[in-house]
C-alpha positions in Angstrom: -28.2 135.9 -55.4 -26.9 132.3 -55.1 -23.5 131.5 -54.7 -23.8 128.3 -56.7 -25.5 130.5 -59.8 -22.7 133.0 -59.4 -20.2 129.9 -59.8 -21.8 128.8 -63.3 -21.5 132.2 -64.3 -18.1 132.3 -63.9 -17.3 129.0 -65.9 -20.2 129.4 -68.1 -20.1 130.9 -71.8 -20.5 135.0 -71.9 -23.4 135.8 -73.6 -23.2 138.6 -76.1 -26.7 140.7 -75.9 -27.9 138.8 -79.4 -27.6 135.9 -77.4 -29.2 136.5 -75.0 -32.2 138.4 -76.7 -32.5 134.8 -79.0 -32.7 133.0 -75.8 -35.4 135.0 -74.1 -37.3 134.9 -76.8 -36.9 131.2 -77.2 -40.5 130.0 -75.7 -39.1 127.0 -74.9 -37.1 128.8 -72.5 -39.7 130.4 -70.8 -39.8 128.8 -67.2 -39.2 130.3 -63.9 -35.8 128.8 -63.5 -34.6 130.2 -66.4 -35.8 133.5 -66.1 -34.7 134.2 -63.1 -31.4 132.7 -64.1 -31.3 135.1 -67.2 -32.2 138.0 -64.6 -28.9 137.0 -62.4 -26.9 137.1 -66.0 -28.3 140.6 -66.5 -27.6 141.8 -63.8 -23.9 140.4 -63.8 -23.4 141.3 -67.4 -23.8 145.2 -66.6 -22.3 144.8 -63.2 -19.1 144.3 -64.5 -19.5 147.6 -67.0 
């Protein structure tokens, strides 16, 4: 994981689950950037459970 992804997390909007389920299933979001940006939300989202 990026330091500089990790950083825009920090200032960045939480995203409640609805929000992020309407964004992954936007198909205008569906690039590789923003998957695997999504993924690194994920993964911080349940992190800090």
């Amino acid at each position: 994981m990026n330091v500089n992804s990790l950083v825009g997390f920090q200032e960045a909007h939480i995203l409640t689950l609805e929000e992020m389920e309407r964004i992954m299933k936007d198909p205008g979001f569906k690039n590789i950037r923003n998957e695997s940006l999504v993924n690194e939300m994920t993964w911080l989202f349940w992190a800090e459970k």
